[in-house]
N, C-alpha and C positions, 0 to 999 in steps of 0.2 A: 521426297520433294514436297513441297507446298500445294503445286497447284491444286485447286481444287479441293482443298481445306480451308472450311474458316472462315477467316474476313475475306480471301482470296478467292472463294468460292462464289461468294455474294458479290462481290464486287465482278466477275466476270457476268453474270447474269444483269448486273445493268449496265454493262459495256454492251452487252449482246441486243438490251432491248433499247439504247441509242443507236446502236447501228442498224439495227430495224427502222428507228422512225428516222434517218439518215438517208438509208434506202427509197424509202417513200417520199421522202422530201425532195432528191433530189438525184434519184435514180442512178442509173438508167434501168436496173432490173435488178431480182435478188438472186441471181444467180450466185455460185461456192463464189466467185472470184470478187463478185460486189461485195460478198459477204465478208471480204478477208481485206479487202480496202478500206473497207465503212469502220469494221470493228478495230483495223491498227489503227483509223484516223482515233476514235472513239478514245481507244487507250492512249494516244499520245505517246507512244513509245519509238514510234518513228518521226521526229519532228520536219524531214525533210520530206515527205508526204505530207504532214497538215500542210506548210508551207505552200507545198503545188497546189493543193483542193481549193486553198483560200480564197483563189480569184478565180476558180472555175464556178463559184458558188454562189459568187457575191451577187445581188438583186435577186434571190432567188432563185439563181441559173439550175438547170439540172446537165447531170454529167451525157456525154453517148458515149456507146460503144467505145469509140478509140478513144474518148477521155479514158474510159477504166482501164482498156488497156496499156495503155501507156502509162498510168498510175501503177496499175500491178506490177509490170514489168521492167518499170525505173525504181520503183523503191519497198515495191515486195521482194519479187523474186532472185534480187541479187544474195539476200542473203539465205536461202536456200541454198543456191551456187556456193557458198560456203563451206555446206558438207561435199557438196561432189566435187570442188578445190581440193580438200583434202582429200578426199577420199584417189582421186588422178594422184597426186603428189605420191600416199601411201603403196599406191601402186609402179610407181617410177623407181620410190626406193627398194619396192622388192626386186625391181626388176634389176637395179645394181646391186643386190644381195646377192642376186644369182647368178652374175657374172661374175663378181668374186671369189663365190664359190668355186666358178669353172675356174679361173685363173689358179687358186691355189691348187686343185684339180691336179691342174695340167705341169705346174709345180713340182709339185710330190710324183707325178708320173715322170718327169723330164730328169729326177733325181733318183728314181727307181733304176731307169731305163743306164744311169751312167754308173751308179751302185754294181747292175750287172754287166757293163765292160769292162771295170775293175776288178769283177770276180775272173770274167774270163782272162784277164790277162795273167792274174796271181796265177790260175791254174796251167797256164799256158809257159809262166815260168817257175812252176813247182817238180823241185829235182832232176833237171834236165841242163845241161851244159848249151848255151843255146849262141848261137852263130852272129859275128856281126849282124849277116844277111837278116838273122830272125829278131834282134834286138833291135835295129830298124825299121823294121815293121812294126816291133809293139810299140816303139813310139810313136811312130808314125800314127799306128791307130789311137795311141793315147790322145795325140796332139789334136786329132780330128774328132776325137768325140769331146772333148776338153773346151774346145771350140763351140759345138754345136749346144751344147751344156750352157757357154757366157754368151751364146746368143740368145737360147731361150729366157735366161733370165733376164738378159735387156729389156727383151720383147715382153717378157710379165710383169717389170719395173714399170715401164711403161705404161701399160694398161690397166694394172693398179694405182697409179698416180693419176690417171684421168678419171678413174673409177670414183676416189679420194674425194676428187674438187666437185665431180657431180653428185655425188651424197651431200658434200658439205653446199650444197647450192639447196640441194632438195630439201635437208633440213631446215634450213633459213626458212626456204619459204614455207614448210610445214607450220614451223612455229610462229612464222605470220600469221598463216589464215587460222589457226589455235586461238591466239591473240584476239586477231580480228574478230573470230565468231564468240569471244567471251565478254568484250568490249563495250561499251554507249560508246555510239559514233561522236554525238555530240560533244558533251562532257569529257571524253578520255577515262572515265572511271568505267569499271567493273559492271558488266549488265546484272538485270538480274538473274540470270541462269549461273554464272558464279557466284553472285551472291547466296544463293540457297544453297551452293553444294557447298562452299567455305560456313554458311551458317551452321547445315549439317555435320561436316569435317569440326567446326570449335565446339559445338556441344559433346559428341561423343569424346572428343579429346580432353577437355575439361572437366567431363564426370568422371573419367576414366584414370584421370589424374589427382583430379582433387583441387586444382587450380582454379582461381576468378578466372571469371570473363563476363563479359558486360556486351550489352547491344545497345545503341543509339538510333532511333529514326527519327528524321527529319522531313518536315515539311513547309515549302516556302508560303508567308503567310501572302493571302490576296492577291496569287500568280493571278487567276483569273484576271482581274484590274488591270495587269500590265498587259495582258496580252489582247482585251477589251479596246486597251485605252493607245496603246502604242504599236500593237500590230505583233505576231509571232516572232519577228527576228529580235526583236528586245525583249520577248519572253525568252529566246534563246541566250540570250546575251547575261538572264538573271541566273539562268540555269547555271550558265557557265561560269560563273562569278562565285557563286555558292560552294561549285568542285574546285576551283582554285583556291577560297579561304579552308576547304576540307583537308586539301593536298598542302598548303602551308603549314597547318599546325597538327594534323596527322603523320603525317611522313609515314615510316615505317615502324606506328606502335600499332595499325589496325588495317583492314580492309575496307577499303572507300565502294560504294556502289552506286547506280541510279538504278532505283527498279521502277520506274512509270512515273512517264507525270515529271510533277516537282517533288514527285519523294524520292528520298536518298535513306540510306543506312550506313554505317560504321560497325566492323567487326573489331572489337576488342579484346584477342587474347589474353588473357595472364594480367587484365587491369581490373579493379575491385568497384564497387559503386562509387568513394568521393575521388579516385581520379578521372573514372569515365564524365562524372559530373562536373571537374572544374574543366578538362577538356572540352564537354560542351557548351558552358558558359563562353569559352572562350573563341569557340566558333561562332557561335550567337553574335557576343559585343563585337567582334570580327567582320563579322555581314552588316550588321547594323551599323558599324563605324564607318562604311562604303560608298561612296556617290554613284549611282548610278547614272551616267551619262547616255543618250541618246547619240549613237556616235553620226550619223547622218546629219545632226542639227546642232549637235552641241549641246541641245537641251538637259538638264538638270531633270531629273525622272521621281527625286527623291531618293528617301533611305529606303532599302529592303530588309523585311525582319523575316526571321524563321522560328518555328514552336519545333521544338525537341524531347524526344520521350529516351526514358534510358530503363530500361531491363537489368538486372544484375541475375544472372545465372545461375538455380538453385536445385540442387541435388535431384529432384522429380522433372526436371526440364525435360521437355522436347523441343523442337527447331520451333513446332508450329508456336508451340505455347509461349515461349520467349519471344517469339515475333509478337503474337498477338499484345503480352503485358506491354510491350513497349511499344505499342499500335496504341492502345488504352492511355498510356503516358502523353503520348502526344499525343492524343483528340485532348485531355484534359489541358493541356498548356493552351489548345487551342482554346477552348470553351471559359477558360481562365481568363483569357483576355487576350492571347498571343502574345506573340514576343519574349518568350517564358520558356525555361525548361523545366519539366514535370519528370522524377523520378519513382520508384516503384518502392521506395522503403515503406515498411510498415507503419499504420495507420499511429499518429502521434508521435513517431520517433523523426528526428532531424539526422542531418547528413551527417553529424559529430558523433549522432550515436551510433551510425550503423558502416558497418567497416566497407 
């Protein structure tokens, strides 16, 4: 995993000491719980918390008590409840594994038990010249146990068909909250905890193969302005405009993510550096060819540009290191001017020359 490597290292240490002067500014204490409010505000990872802080805040306000509370517990700690969703679910399904179990059980026992009145009856008419009176009987007992035989198995039809539909319920929702807890709420794209384990997952896979693969990271230029100048929910509204032109002309050649913020990433199996690059151009003049509309006013908000950095995947790779070159990529598009994408080919060579 990443965490805690790198750029990602640094960059937590001044999330940590925002959320300290956050704290102090605008309280109520630094208690674990302030501490885990101030810093998701800090990181922007949950935007339906900025959104609530925004006006608890404004003039200078500081939070109390039941402010944090209720911060914590509307838009922390649901997703916590995520793991113990699954984890209840995971438990529901063993508990219909083991009803199953018994059912077949009980099966195999109800088919033992009728195995052996069949043996006794063979024995009962083995060499023996046997009487209306006693041929009657062993029908009679065939008939009865023959009977209690198509009842039991009604009765295990049955309750393995209820069994069935409650697995198939449990699984759904398993792969919900799977979903769910891999997810940006916002966006609809990949958080970043799938993000890093698909970035892990394509690198060992591609050295391992021999195969391109390529990373793209994205960053919106001058979010800060929008969000400054028109308020969070038209910061959300760029956010989401960004994953929509991603999800347009991506589809199903990469892995779309948001890991924080206005940064995004693109996983690129099995693509070489000039198609990851005409693909990001293409999202680029994409975003940029877009009206951003104020949808409350109508108003016209301008173009949104984004600076893209692209990695290409090279036999010495690790996850961190391909992150970081293509971190390096885009700060340079940025510092270039923005609105640019910044590839990683060697120093003098163009995109023609390098495959």
């Amino acid at each position: 995993m990443l965490d805690g490597c790198g750029v990602d290292k640094n960059r937590s240490f001044v999330l940590a000491e925002r959320a300290s002067a956050l704290m102090r500014d605008h309280g109520p204490s630094a208690t674990p719980r302030a501490y885990a409010v101030w810093f998701t505000y800090a990181s922007g990872t949950t935007p339906s918390l900025n959104k609530a802080i925004l006006p608890l805040t404004t003039d200078g306000r500081t939070l109390s008590d039941k402010d944090l509370m209720t911060l914590y517990e509307t838009h922390i700690a649901p997703k916590t409840d995520l793991a113990a969703g699954a984890e209840r679910t995971s438990i529901s399904m063993l508990s219909q594994i083991e009803d199953i179990i018994a059912v077949v059980t009980q099966s195999l026992g109800s088919t033992a038990q009728y195995g052996e009145a069949l043996r006794a009856i063979a024995n009962a008419l083995d060499g023996s010249e046997p009487t209306p009176a006693h041929i009657h009987e062993i029908v009679a007992a065939l008939v009865g146990t023959t009977r209690d035989v198509i009842a039991d198995y009604q009765s295990l039809e049955t309750r393995m068909r209820e069994s069935h539909r409650e697995i198939e319920t449990l699984r759904e929702a398993l792969e919900t909250t799977r979903l769910e807890s891999l997810t940006d709420p916002l966006t609809g794209l990949f958080n970043r905890k799938h993000f890093e384990d698909s970035l892990t997952r394509m690198v060992a896979d591609s050295t391992a193969s021999g195969e391109a693969a390529s990373l793209i990271v994205i960053d919106v230029d001058a979010f800060k302005r929008f969000n400054d100048d028109y308020g969070h929910l038209t910061g959300d509204q760029v956010l989401r405009l960004v994953a929509k032109v991603m999800r347009e002309h991506i589809a199903d050649k990469g892995i779309l993510a948001r890991f924080g913020g206005e940064e995004f990433g693109i996983l690129l199996p099995g693509i070489g550096r000039k198609a990851a690059f005409a693909l990001a151009e293409t999202i680029r003049t994409s975003v940029m060819g877009r009206d951003l509309v104020k949808r409350s006013t109508g108003e016209s908000l301008g173009k949104i540009t984004i600076s893209l950095g692209i990695a290409r995947l090279r036999p010495d790779d690790t996850p961190r290191s391909l992150l970081e070159r293509a971190d390096q990529c885009m700060f340079k598009a940025k510092r270039d001017g923005r609105n640019r994408t910044v590839d990683d080919a060697p120093d003098g060579a163009t995109l023609s020359d390098v495959a």
